[in-house]
VOLO-312171 format. One line per 2 residues: number of its first residue (from 1); their letters; for each residue y, x, z of N, C-alpha, C. Coordinates in steps of 0.1 Angstrom, whole numbers, m for minus. Example, Ala and Ser with C-alpha at 12.3 -4.5 7.8 and 13.67 -1.06 7.14 Angstrom:
% VOLO-312171
1) as) m57,132,78,m45,123,78,m33,132,78 ~ m22,128,71,m11,137,71,0,129,79;
//
This chain:
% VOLO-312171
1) xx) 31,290,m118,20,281,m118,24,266,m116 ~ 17,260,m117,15,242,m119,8,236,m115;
3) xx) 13,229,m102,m1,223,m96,4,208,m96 ~ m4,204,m104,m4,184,m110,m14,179,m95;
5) xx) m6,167,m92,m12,161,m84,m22,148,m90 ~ m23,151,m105,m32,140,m111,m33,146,m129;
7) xx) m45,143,m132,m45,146,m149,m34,139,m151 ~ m25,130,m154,m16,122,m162,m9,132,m162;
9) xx) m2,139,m143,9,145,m144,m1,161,m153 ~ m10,160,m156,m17,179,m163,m9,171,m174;
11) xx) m13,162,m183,m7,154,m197,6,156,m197 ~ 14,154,m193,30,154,m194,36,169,m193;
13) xx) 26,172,m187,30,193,m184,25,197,m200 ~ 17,194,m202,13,201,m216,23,193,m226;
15) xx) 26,181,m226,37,175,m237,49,182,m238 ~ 53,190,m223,63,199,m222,64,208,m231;
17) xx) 48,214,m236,44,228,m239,40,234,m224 ~ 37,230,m216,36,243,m202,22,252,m204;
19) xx) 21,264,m208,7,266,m210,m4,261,m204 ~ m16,256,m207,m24,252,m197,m31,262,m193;
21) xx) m27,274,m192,m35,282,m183,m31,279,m174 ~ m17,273,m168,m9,277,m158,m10,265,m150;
23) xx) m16,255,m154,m20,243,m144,m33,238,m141 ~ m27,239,m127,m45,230,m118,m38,220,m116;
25) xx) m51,208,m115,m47,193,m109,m51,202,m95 ~ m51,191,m88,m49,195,m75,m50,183,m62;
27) xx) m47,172,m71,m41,161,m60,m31,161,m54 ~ m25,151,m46,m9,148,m38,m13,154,m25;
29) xx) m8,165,m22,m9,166,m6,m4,159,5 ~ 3,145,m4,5,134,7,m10,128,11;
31) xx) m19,129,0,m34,124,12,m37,135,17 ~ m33,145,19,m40,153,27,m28,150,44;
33) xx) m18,149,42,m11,144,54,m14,135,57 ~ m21,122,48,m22,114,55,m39,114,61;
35) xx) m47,117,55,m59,118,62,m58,127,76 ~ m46,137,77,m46,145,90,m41,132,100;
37) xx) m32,125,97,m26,114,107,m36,103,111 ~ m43,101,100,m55,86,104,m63,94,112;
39) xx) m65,108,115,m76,109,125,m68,114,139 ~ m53,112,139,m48,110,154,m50,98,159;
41) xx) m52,98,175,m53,85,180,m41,73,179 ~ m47,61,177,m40,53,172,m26,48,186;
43) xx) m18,46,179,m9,41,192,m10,28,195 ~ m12,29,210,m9,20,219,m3,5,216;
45) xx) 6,8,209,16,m9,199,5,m10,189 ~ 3,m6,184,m7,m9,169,m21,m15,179;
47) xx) m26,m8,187,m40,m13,188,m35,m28,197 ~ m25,m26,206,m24,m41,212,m18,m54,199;
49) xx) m10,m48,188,m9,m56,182,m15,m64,169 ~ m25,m52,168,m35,m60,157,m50,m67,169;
51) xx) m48,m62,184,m61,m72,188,m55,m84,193 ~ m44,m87,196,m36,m102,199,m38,m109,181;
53) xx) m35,m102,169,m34,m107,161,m46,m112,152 ~ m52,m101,149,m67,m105,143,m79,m105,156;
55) xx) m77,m111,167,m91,m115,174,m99,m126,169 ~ m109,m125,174,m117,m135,169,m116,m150,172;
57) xx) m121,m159,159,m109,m171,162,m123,m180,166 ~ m126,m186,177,m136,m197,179,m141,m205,170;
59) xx) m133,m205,157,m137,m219,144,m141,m211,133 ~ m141,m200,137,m147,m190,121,m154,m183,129;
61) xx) m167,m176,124,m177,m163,123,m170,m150,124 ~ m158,m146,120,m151,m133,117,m134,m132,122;
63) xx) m133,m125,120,m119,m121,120,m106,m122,115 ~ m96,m127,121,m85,m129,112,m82,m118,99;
65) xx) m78,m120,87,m76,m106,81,m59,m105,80 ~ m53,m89,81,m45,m86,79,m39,m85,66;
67) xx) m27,m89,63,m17,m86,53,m4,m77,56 ~ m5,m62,54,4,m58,55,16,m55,44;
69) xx) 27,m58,46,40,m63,32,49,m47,38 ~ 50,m44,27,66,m38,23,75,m39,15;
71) xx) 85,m43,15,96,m50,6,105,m41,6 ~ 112,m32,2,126,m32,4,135,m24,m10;
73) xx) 127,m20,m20,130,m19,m30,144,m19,m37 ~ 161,m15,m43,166,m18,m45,167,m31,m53;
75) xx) 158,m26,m63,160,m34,m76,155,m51,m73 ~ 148,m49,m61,142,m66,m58,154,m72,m47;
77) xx) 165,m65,m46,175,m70,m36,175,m88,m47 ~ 183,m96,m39,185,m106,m45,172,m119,m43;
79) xx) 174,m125,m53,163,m133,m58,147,m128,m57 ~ 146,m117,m62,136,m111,m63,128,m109,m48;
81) xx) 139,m109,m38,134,m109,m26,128,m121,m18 ~ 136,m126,m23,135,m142,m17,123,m149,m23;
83) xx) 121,m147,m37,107,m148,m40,98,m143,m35 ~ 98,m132,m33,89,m121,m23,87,m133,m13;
85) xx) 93,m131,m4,92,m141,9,87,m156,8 ~ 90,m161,0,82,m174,m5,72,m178,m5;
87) xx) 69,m163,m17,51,m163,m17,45,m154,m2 ~ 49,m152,6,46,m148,20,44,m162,27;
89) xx) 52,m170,28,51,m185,32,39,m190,30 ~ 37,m186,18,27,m195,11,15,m190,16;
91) xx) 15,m180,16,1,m175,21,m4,m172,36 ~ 10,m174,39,3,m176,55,3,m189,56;
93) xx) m1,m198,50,m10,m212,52,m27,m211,47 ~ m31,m191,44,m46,m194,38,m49,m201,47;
95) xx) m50,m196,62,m59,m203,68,m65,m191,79 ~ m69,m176,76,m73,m168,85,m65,m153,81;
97) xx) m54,m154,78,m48,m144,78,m35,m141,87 ~ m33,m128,91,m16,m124,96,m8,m117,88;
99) xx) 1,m120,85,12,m111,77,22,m103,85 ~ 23,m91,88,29,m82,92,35,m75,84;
101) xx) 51,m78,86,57,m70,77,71,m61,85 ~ 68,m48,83,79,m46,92,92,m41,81;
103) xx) 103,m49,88,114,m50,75,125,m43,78 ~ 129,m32,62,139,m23,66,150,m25,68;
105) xx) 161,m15,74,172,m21,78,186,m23,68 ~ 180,m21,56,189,m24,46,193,m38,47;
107) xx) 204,m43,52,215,m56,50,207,m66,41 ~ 202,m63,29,202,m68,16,189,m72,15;
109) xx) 181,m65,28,165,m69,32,163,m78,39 ~ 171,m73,51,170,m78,65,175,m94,65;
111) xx) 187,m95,54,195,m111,55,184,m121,50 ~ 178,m116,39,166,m130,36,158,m131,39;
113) xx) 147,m117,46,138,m116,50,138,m128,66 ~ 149,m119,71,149,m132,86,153,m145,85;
115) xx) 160,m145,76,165,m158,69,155,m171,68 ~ 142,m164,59,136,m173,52,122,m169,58;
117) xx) 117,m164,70,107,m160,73,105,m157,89 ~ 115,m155,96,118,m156,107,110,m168,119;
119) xx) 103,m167,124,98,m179,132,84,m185,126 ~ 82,m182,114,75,m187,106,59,m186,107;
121) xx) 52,m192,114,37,m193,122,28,m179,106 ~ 17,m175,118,14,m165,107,23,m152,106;
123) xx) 29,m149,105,43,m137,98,46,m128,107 ~ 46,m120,110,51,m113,120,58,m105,115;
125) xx) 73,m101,123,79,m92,114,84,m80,126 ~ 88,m68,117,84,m53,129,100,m49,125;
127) xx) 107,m42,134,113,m32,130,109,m21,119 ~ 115,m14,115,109,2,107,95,9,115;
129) xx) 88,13,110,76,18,118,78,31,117 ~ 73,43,121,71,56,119,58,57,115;
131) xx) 54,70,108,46,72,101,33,71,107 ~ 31,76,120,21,72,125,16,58,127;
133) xx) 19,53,133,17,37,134,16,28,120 ~ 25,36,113,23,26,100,7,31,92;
135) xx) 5,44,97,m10,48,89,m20,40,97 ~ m23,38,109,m28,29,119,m27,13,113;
137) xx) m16,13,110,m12,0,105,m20,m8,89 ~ m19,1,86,m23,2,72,m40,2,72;
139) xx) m47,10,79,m64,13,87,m70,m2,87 ~ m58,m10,91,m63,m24,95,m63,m35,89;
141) xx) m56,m30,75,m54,m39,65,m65,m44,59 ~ m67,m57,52,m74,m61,45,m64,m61,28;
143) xx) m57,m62,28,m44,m64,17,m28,m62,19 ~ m28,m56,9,m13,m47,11,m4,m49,m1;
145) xx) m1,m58,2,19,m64,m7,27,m53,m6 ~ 35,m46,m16,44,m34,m14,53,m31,m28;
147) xx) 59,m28,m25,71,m26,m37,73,m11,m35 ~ 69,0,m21,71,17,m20,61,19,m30;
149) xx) 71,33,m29,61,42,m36,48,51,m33 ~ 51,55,m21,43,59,m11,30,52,m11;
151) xx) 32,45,m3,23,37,m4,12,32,m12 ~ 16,35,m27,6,29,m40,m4,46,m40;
153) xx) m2,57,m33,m11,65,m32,m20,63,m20 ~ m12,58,m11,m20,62,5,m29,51,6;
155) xx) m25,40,0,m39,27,6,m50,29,0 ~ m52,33,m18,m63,34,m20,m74,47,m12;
157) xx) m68,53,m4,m76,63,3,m84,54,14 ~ m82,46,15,m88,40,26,m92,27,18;
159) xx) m93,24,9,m106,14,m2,m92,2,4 ~ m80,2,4,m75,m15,3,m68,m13,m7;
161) xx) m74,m26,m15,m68,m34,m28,m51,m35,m23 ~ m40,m28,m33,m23,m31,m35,m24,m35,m42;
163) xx) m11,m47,m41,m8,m55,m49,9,m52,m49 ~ 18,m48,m59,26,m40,m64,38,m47,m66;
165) xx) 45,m50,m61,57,m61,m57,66,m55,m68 ~ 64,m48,m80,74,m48,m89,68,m51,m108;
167) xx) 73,m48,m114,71,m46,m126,66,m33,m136 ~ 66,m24,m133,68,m15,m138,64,m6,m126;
169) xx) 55,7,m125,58,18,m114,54,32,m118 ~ 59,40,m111,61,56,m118,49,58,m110;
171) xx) 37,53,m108,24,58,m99,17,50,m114 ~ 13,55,m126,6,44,m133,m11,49,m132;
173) xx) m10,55,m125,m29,62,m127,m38,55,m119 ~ m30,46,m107,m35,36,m98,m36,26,m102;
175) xx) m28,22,m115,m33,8,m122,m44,14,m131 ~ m39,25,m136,m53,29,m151,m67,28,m136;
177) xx) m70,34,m127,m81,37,m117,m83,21,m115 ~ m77,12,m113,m81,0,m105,m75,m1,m91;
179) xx) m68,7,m86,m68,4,m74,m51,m4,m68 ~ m43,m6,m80,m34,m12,m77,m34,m18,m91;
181) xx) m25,m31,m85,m23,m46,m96,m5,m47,m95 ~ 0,m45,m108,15,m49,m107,14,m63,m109;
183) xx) 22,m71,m98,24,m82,m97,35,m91,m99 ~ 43,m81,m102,64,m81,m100,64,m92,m87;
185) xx) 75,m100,m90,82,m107,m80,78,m127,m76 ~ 79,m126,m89,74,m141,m92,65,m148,m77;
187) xx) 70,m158,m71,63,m160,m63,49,m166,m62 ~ 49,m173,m73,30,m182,m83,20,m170,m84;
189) xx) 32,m160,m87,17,m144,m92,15,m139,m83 ~ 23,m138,m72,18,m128,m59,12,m137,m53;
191) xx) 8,m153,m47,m1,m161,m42,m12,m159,m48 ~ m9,m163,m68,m25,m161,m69,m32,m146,m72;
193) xx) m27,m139,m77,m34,m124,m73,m40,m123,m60 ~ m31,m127,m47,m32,m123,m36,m42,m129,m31;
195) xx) m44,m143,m33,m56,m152,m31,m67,m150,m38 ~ m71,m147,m50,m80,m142,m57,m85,m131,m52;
197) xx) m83,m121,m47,m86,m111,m37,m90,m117,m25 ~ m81,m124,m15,m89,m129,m6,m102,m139,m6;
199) xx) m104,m143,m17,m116,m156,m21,m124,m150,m27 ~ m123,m142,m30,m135,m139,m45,m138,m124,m37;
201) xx) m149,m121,m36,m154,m107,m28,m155,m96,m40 ~ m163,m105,m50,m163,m93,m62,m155,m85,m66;
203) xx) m141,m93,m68,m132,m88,m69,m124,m82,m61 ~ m120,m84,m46,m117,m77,m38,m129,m64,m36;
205) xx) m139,m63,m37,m146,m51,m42,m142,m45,m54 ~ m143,m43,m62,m141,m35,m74,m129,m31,m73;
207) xx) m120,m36,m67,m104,m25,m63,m106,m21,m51 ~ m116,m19,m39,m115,m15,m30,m122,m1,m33;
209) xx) m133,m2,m41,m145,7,m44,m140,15,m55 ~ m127,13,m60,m123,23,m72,m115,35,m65;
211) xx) m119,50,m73,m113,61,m70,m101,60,m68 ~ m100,69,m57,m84,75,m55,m79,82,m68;
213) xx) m72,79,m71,m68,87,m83,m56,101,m79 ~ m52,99,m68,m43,109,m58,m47,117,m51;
215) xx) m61,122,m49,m68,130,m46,m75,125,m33 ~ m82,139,m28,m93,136,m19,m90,145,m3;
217) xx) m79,151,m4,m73,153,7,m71,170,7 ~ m73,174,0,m81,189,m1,m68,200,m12;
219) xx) m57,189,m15,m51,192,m25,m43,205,m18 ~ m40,209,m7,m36,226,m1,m40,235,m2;
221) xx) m60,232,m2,m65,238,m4,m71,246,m16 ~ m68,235,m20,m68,239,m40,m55,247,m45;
223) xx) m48,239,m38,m33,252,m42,m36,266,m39 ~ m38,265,m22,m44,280,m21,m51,286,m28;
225) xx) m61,286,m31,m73,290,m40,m71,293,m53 ~ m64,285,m57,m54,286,m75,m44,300,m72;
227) xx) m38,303,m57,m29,314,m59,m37,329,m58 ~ m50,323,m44,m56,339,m44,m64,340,m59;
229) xx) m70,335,m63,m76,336,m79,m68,342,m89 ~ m52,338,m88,m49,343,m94,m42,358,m94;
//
């Protein structure tokens, strides 16, 4: 049997020839891991670090909002990173946002990222997170900059708009759904994508409110059920 974690992947099974008796969609059982983790209690570093960061600011009605970034992509080593980081600059001058980005320990990340970001009001930058804390992490996002893979499944579960730090990505059913925007590297496109989402509600709605296209958490359970049936 064949258990597709999305009709595209049912599409590409039948282009095979795979008979379609022999496949259920199913969904990614990575939302179902990850819906098990968002309902453990949040850790201790996460909750002290997003209430120092987004408390409530005396000159505004609301809340700071969160930007959480992940960068580390091979293919964006270089220039491509450094653009990344630019347009990070730029946008922690909106005005009511934090950028938290916790940066991997690849050499080829770490040298520009601290390089050109380091110190820089707004920005906060983390060691590697573990999974827990980063799903915590993530809970509190208002917008999510990312170049993982991972990731372009797990945010739309929780309604935040990704914005897709590459060109091209092998997750394409989250661009056909709405819930992720390829932005590549360019540092002009990721400010204004990124800003257009933060200013315009409509549109930070309509990618927050669009389906998961990676399922609804239940994808184990469907497996199961596809084996006793059968």
């Amino acid at each position: 049997m064949h258990f597709a974690p999305t009709d595209w992947s049912r599409q590409n099974l039948l282009r095979e020839g795979v008979d379609e008796k022999t496949i259920v969609v199913t969904g990614n059982t990575v939302i179902d891991a990850l819906q098990y983790v968002s309902k453990q209690a949040e850790p201790v570093e996460i909750t002290e670090l997003t209430g120092r960061l987004l408390r409530h600011s005396a000159s505004r009605n609301d809340m700071n909002r969160l930007i959480l970034v992940t960068a580390h992509r091979r293919e964006n080593f270089g220039k491509p990173m450094e653009d990344i980081c630019h347009a990070l600059i730029e946008l922690a001058k909106h005005g009511d946002v934090e950028i938290i980005y916790p940066v991997h320990l690849n050499p080829n990340v770490q040298e520009p990222v601290n390089r050109l970001l380091k110190g820089v009001e707004h920005i906060t930058l983390l060691p590697p997170l573990d999974y827990l804390p980063l799903v915590h992490l993530m809970k509190h996002a208002t917008l999510i900059l990312t170049d993982s893979g991972g990731i372009q499944e797990e945010a739309p579960a929780f309604g935040i708009p990704t914005l897709v730090l590459r060109d091209v990505t092998e997750r394409p059913e989250g661009v056909a759904a709405g819930t992720l925007k390829l932005v590549g590297t360019e540092t002009n496109s990721i400010v204004k994508e990124a800003k257009r989402l933060l200013d315009d509600p409509s549109a930070y709605g309509e990618m927050s409110r669009a389906a998961n296209p990676y399922g609804d958490g239940h994808a184990a359970e469907k497996t199961i059920q596809a084996l006793l049936n059968r």
